[in-house]
TIRO-2110 file (N, C-alpha, C; in Angstrom, 1 decimal):
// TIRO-2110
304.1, 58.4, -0.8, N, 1, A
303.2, 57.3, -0.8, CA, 1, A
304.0, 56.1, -0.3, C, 1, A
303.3, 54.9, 0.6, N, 2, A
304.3, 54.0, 1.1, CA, 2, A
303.8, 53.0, -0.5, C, 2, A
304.6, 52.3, 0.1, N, 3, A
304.4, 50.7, -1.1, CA, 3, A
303.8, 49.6, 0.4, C, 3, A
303.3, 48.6, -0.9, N, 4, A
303.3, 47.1, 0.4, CA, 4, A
304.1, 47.2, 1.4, C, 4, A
305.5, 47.1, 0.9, N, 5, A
306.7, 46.8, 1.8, CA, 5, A
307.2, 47.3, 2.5, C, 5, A
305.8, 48.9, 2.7, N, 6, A
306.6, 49.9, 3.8, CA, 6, A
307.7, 50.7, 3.6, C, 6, A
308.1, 50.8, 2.2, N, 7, A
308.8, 51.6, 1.9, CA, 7, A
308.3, 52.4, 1.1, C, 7, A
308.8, 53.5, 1.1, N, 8, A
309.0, 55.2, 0.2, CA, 8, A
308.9, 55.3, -1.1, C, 8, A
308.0, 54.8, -1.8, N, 9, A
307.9, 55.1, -3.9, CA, 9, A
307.2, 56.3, -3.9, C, 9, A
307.7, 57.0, -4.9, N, 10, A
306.9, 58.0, -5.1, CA, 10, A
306.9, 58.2, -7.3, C, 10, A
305.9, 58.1, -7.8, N, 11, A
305.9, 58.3, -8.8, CA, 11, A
305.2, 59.5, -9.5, C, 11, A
306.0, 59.9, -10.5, N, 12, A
305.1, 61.1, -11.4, CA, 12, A
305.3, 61.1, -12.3, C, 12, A
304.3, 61.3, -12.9, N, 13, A
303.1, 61.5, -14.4, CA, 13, A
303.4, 62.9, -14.9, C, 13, A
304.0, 62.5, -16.1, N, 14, A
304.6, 63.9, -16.9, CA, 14, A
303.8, 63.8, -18.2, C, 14, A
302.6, 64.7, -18.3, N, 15, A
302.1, 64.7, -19.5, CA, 15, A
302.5, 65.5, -20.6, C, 15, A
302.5, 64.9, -21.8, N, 16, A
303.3, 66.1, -22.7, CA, 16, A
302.5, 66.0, -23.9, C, 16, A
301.7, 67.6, -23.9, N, 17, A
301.0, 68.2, -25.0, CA, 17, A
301.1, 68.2, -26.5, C, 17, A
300.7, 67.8, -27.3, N, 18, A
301.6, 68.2, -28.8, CA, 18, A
302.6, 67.4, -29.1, C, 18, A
303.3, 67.9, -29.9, N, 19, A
304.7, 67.1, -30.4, CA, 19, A
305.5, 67.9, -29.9, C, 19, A
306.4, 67.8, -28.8, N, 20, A
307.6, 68.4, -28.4, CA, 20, A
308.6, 68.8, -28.8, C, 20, A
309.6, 69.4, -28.7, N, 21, A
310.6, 68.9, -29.4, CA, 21, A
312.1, 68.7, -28.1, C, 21, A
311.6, 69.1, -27.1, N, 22, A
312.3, 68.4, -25.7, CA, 22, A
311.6, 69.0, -25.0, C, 22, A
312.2, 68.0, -23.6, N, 23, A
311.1, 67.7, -22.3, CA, 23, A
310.8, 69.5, -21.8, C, 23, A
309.8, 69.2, -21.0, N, 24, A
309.5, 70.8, -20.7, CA, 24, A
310.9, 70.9, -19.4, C, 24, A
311.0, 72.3, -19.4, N, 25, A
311.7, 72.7, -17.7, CA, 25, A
311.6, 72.0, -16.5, C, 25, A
310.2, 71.8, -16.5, N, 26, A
309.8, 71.0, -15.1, CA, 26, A
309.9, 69.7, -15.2, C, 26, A
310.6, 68.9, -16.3, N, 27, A
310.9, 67.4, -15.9, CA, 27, A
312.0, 67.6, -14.8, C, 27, A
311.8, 66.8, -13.9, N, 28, A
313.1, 66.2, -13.0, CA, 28, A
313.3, 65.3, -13.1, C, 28, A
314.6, 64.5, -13.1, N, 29, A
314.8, 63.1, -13.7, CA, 29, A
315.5, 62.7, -12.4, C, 29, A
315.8, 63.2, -11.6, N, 30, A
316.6, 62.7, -10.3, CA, 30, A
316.1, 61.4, -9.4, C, 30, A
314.9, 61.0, -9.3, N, 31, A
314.4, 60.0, -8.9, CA, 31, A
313.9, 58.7, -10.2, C, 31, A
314.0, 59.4, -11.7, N, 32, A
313.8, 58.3, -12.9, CA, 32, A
315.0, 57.0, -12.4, C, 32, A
314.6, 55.8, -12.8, N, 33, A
315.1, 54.8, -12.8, CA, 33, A
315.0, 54.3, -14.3, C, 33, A
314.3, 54.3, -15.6, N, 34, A
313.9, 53.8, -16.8, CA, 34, A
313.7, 55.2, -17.5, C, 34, A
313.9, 55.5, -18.7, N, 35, A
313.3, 56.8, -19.4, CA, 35, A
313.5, 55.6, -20.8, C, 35, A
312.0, 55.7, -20.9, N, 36, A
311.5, 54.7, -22.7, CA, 36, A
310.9, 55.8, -23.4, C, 36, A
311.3, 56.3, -24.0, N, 37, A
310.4, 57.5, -25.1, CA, 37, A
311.1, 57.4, -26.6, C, 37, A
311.0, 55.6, -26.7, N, 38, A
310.9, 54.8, -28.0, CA, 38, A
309.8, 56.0, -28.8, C, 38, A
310.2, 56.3, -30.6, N, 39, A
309.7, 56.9, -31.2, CA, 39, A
309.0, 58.3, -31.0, C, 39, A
310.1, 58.5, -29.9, N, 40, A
309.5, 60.4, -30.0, CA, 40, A
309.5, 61.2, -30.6, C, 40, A
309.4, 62.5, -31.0, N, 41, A
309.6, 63.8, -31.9, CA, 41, A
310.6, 64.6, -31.0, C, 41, A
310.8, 63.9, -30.1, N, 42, A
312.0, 64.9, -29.4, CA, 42, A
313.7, 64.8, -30.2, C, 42, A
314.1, 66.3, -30.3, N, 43, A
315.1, 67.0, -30.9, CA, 43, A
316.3, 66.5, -30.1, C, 43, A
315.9, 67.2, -28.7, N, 44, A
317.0, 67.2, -28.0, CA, 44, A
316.3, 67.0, -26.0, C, 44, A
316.6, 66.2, -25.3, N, 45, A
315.7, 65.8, -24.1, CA, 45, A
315.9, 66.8, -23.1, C, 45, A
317.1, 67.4, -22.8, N, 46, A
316.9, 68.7, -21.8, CA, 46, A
318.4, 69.4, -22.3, C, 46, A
318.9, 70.5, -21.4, N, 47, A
320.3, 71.6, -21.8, CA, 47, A
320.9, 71.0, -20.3, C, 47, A
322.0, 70.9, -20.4, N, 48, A
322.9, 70.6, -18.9, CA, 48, A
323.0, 69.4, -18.9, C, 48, A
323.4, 69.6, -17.3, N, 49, A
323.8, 68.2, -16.8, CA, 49, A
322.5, 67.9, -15.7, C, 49, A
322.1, 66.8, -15.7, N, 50, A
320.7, 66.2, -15.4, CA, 50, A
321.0, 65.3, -13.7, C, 50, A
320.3, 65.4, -12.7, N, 51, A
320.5, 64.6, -11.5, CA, 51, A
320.2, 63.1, -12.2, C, 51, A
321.5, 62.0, -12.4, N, 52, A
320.4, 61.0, -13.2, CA, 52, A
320.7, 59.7, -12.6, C, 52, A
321.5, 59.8, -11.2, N, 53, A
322.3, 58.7, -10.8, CA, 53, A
321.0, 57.5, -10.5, C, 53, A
319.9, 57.2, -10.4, N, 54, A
319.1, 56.3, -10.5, CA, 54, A
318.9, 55.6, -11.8, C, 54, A
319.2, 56.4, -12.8, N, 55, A
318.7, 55.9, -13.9, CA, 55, A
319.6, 54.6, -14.5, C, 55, A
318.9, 53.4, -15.0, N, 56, A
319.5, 52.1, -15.2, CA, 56, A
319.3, 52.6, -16.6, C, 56, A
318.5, 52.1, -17.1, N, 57, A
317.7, 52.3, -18.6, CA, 57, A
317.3, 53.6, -19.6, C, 57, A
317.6, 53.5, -20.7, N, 58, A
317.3, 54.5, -21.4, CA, 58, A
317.3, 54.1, -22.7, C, 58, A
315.9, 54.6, -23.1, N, 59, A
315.8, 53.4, -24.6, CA, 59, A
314.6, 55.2, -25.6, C, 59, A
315.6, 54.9, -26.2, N, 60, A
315.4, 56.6, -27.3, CA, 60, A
315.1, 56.2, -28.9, C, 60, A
315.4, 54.4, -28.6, N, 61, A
314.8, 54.1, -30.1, CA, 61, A
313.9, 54.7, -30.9, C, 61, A
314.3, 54.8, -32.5, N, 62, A
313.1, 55.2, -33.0, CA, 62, A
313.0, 56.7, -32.8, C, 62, A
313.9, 57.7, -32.8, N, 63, A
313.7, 58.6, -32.0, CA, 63, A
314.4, 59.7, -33.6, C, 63, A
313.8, 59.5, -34.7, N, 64, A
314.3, 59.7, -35.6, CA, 64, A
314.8, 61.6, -35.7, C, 64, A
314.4, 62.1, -35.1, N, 65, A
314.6, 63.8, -34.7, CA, 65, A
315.7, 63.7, -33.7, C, 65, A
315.6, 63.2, -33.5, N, 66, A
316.6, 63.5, -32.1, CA, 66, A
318.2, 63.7, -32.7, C, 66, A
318.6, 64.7, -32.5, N, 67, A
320.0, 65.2, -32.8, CA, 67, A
321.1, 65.2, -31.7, C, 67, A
320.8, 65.1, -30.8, N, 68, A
321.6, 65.2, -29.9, CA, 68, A
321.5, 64.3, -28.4, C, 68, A
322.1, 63.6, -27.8, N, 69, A
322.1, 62.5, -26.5, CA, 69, A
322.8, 63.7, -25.5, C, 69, A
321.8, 63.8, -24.8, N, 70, A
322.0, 65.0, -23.0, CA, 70, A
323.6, 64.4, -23.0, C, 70, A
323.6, 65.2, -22.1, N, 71, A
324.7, 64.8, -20.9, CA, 71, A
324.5, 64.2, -20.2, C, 71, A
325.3, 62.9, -20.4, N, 72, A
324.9, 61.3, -19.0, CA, 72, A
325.6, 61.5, -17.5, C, 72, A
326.9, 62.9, -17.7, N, 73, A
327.8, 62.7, -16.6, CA, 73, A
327.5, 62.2, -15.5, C, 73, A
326.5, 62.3, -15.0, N, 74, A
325.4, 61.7, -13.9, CA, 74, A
324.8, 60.1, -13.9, C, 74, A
324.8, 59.7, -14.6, N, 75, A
323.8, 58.6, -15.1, CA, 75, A
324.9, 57.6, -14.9, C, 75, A
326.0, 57.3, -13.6, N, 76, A
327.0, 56.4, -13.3, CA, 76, A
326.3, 55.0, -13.2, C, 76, A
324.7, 54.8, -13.3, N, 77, A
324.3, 53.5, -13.0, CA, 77, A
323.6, 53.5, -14.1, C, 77, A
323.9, 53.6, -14.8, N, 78, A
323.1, 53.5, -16.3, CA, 78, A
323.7, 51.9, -16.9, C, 78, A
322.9, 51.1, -17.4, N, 79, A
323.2, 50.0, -17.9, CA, 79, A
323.1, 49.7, -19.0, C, 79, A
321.9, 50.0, -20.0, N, 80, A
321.2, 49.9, -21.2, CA, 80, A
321.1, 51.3, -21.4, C, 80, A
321.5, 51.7, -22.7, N, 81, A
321.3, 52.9, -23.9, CA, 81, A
321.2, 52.3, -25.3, C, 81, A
319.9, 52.4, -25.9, N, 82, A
319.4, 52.4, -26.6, CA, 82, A
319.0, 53.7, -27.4, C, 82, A
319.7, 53.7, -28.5, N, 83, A
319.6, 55.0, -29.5, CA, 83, A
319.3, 54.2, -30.8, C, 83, A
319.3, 53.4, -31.3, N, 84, A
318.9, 52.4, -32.7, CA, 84, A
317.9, 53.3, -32.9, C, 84, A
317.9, 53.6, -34.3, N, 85, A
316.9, 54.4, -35.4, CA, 85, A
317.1, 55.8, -35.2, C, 85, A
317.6, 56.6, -34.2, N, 86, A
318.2, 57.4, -34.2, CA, 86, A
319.0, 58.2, -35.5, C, 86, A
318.2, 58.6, -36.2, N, 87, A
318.8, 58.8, -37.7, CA, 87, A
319.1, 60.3, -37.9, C, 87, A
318.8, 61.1, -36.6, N, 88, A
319.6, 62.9, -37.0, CA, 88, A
321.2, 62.7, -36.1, C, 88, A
321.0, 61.1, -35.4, N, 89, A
322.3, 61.7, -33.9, CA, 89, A
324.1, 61.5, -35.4, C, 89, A
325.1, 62.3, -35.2, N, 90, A
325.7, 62.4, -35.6, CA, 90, A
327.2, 62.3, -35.0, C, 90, A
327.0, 62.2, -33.2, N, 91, A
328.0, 61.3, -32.1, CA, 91, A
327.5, 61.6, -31.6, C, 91, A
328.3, 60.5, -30.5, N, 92, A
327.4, 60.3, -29.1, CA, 92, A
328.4, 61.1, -28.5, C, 92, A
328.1, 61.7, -26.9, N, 93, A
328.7, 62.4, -26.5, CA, 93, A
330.3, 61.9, -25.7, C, 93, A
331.1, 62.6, -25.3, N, 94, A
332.2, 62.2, -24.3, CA, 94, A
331.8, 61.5, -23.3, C, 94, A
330.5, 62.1, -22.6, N, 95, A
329.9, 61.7, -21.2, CA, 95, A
329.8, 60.4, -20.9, C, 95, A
329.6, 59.9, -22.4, N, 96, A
329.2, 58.6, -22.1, CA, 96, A
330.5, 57.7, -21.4, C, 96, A
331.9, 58.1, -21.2, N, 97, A
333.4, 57.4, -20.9, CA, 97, A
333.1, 57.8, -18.6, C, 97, A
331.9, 58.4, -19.1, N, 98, A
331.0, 58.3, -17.1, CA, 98, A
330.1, 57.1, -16.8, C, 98, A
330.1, 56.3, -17.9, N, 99, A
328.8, 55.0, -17.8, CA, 99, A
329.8, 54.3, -17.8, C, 99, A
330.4, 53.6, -16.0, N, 100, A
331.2, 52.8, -15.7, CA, 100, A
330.2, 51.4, -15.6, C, 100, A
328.7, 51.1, -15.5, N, 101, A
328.5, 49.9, -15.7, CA, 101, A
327.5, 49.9, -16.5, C, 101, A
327.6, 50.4, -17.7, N, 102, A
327.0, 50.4, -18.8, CA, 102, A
327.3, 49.0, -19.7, C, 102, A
326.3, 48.4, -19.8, N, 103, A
326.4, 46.6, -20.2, CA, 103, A
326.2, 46.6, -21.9, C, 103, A
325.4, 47.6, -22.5, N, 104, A
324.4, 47.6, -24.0, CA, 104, A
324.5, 48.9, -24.2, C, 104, A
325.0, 49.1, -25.4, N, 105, A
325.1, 50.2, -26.1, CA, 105, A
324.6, 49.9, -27.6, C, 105, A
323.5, 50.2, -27.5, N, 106, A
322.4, 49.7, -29.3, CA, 106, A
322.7, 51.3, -29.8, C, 106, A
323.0, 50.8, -31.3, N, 107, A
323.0, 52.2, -31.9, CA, 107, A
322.5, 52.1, -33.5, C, 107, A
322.1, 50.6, -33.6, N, 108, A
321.6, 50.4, -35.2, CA, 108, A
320.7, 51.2, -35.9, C, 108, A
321.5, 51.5, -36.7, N, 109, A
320.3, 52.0, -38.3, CA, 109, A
320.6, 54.0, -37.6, C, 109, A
321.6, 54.2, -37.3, N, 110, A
322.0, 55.6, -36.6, CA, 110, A
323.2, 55.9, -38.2, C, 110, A
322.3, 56.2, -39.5, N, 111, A
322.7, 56.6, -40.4, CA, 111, A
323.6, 57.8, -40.7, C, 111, A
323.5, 58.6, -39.7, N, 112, A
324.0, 59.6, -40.1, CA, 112, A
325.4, 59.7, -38.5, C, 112, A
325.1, 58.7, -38.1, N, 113, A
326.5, 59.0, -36.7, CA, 113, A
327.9, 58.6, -37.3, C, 113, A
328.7, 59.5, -36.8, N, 114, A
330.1, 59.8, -37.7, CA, 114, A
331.3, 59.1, -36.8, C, 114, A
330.7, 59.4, -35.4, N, 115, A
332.4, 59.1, -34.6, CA, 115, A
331.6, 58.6, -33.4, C, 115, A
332.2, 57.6, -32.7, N, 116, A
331.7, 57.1, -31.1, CA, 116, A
333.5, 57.2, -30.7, C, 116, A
332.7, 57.8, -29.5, N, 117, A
334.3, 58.6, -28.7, CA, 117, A
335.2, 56.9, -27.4, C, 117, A
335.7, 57.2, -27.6, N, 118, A
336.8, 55.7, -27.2, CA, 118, A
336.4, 55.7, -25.5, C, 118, A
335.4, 54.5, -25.1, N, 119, A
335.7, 54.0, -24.1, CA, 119, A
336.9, 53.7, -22.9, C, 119, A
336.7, 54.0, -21.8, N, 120, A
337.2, 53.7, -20.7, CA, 120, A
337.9, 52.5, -20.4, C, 120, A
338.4, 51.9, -19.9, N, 121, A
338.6, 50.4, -19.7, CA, 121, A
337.5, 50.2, -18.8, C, 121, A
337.2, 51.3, -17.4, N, 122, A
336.2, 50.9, -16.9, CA, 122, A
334.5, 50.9, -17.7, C, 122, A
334.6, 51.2, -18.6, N, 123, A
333.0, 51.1, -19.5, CA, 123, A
333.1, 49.8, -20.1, C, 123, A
334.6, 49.4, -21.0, N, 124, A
334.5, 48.4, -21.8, CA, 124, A
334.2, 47.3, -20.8, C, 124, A
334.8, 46.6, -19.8, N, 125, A
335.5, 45.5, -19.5, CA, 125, A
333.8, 45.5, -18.9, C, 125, A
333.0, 46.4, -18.3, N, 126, A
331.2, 45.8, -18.0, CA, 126, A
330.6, 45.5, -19.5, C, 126, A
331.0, 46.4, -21.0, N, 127, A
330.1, 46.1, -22.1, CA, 127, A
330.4, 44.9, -21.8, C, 127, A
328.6, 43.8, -22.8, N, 128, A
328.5, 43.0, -23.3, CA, 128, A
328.0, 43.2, -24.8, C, 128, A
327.4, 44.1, -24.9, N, 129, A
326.9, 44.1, -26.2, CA, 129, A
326.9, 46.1, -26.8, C, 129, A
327.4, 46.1, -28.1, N, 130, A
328.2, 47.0, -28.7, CA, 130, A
327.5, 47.1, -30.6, C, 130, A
326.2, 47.4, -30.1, N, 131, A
325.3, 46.7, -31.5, CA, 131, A
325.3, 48.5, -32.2, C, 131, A
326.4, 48.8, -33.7, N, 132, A
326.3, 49.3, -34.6, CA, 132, A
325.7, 49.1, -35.9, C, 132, A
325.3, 48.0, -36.3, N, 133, A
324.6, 47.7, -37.4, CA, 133, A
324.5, 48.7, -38.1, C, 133, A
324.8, 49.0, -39.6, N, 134, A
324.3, 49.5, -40.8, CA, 134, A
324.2, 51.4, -40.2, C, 134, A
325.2, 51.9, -39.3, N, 135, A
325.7, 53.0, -39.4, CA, 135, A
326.6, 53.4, -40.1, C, 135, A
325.8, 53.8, -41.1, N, 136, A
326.9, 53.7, -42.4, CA, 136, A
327.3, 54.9, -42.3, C, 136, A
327.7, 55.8, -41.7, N, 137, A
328.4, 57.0, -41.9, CA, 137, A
329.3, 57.0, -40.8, C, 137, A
329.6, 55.9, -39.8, N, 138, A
330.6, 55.6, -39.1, CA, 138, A
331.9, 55.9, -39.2, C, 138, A
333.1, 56.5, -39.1, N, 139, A
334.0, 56.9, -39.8, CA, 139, A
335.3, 56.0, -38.4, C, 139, A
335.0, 56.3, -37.0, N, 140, A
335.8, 56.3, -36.0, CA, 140, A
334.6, 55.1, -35.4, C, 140, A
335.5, 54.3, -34.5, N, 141, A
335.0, 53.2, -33.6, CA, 141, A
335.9, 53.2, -32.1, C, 141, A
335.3, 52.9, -31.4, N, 142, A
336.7, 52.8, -30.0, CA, 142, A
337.3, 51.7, -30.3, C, 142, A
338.9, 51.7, -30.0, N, 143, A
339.6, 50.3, -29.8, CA, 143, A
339.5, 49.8, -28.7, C, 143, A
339.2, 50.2, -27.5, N, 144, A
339.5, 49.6, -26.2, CA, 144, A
338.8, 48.1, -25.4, C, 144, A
338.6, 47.5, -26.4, N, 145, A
337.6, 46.7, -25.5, CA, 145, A
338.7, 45.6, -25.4, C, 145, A
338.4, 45.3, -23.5, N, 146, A
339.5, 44.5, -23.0, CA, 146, A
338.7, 42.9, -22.3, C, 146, A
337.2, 42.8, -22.8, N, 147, A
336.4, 42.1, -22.5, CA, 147, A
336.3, 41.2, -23.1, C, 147, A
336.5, 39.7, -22.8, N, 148, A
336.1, 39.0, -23.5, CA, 148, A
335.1, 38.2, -24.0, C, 148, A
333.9, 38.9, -23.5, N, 149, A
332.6, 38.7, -23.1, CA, 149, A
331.7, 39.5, -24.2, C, 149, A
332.3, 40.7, -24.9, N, 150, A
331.8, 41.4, -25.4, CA, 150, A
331.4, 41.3, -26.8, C, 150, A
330.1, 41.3, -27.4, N, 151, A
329.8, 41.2, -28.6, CA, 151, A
329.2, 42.3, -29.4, C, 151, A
330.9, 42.5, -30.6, N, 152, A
330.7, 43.4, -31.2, CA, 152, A
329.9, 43.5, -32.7, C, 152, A
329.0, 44.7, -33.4, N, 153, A
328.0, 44.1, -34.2, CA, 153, A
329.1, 45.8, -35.1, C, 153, A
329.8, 45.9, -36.5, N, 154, A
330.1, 46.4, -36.8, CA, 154, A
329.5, 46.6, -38.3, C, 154, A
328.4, 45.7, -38.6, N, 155, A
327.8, 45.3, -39.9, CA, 155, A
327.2, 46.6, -41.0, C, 155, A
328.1, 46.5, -41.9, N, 156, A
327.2, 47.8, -43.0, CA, 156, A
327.7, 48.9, -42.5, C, 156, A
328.9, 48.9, -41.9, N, 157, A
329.5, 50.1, -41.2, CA, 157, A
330.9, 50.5, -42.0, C, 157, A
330.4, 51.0, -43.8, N, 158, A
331.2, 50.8, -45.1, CA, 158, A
332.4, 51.6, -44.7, C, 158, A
331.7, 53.1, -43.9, N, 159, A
332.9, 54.2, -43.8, CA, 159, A
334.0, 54.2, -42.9, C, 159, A
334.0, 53.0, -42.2, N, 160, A
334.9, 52.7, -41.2, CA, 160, A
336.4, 52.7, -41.9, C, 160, A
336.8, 54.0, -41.2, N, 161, A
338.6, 53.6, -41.4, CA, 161, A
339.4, 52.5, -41.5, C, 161, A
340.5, 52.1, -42.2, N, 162, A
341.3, 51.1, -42.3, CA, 162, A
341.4, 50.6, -41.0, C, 162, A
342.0, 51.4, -40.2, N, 163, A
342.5, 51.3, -38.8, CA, 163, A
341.3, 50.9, -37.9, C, 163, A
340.2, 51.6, -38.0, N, 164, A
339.1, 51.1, -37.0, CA, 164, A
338.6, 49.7, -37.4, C, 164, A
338.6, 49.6, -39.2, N, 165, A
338.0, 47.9, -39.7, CA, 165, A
338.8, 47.1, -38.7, C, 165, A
340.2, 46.9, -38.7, N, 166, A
341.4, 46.4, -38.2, CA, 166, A
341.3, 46.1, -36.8, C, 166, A
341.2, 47.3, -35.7, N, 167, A
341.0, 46.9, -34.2, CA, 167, A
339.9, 46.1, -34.3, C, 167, A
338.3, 46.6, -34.8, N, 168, A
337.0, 46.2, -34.9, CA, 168, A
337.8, 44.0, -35.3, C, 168, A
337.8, 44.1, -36.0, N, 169, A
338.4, 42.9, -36.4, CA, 169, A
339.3, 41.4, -35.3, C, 169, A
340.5, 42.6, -35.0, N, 170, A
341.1, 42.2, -34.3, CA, 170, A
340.3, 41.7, -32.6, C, 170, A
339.7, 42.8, -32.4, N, 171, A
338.5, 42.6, -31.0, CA, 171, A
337.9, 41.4, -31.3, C, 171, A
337.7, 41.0, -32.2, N, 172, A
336.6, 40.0, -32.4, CA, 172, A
337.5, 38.8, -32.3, C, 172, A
338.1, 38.3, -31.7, N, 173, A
338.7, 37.0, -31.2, CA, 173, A
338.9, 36.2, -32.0, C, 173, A
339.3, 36.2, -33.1, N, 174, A
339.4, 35.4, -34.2, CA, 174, A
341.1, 34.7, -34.1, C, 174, A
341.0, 33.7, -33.1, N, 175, A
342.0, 32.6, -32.3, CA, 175, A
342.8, 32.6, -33.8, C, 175, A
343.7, 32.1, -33.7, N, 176, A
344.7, 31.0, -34.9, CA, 176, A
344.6, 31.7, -36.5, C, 176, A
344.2, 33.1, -36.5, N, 177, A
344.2, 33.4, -38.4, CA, 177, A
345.2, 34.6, -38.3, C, 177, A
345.5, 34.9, -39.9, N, 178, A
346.5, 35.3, -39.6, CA, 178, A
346.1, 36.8, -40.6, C, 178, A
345.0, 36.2, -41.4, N, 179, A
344.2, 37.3, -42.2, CA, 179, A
342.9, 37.1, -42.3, C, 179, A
342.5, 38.5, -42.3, N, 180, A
340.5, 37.9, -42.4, CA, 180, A
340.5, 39.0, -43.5, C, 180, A
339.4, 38.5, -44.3, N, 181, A
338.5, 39.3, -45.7, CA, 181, A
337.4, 40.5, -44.7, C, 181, A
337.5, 41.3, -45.6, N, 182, A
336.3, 42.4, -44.8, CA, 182, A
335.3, 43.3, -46.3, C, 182, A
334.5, 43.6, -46.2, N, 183, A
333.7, 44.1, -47.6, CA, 183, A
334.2, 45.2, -47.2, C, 183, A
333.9, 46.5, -48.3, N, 184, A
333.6, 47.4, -47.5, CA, 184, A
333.0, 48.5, -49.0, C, 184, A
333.0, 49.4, -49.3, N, 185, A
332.3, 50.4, -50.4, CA, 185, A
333.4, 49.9, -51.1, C, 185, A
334.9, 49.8, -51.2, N, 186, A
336.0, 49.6, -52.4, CA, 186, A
335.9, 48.1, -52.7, C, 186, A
334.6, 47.5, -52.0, N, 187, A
335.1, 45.8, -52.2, CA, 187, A
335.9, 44.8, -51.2, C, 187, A
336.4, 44.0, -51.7, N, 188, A
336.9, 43.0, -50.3, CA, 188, A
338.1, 43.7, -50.3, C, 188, A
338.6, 43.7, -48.8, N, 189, A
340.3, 43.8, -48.6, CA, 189, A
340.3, 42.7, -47.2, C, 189, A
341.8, 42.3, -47.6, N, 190, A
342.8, 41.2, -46.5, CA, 190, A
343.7, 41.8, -46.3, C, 190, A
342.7, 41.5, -44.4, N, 191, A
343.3, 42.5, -43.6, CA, 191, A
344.8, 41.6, -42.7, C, 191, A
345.6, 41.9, -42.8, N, 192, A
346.5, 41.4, -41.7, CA, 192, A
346.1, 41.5, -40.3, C, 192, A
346.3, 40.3, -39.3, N, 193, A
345.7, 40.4, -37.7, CA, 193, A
346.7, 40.6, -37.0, C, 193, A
END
């Protein structure tokens, strides 16, 4: 189909029966640019590695079954990932150290995620926003963020290692101190910077 502008769109309509619990075989995502399937019943969204280099956006919020995030290997233009409410995912994958301009990584109220695997310098230095909120089963965090742009949300995130409270801390630009207080399930500890 042309567009106004005389160019080439082509869109398609994927209807899906019932409550799924991932996409059927016949999704193709190679021409997707956005996938929003905010509050689905999907488990798991496909098996492999997916054509996904158009895709900017992907927002899985609310997506409280979902146990597992695809393979992004593909998805090099991905910008926005949104997993918040996500309450079966338990880590996110390696793939994700392939999302070289990936800007937003939302993962709040992701109660049961244990480990986020250590960023790239090329993924960190495009994050701007790194929103963990109240994943309280958080154990591991990446150190690497070389951005100074970036704003980290580690809040309610009790299970956080000594060492990850510490980088998490340290990242956060806290100019001229020499110790900062941190809550955590044992109570306050003063952390050396």
């Amino acid at each position: 189909m042309l567009g106004g502008d005389g160019v080439s769109t082509w869109t398609e309509v994927t209807t899906l029966e019932g409550i799924p619990k991932r996409l059927p075989p016949t999704f193709h995502p190679e021409y997707l640019v956005e996938l929003d399937m905010q509050h689905s019943q999907l488990e798991n969204l496909w098996e492999g590695t997916q054509p996904l280099a158009n895709l900017t956006k992907m927002n899985l919020s609310g997506s409280w079954d979902l146990k597992e995030v695809p393979d992004l290997s593909n998805a090099t233009n991905l910008e926005l990932l949104d997993l918040s409410g996500c309450m079966s995912l338990v880590e996110i994958p390696s793939s994700i150290s392939n999302l070289h301009k990936l800007q937003e990584l939302m993962m709040m109220f992701c109660i049961n995620l244990e480990k986020l695997q250590s960023l790239p310098d090329t993924v960190s230095t495009e994050l701007i926003t790194l929103n963990a909120n109240d994943c309280q089963s958080l154990q591991r965090a990446p150190n690497c963020f070389h951005s100074t742009k970036v704003a980290l949300n580690f809040t309610k995130c009790f299970n956080l290692s000594q060492e990850a409270r510490k980088s998490t801390i340290q990242r956060s630009f806290l100019d001229g101190r020499k110790y900062v207080g941190t809550r955590s399930t044992n109570g306050w500890a003063r952390l050396p910077l």
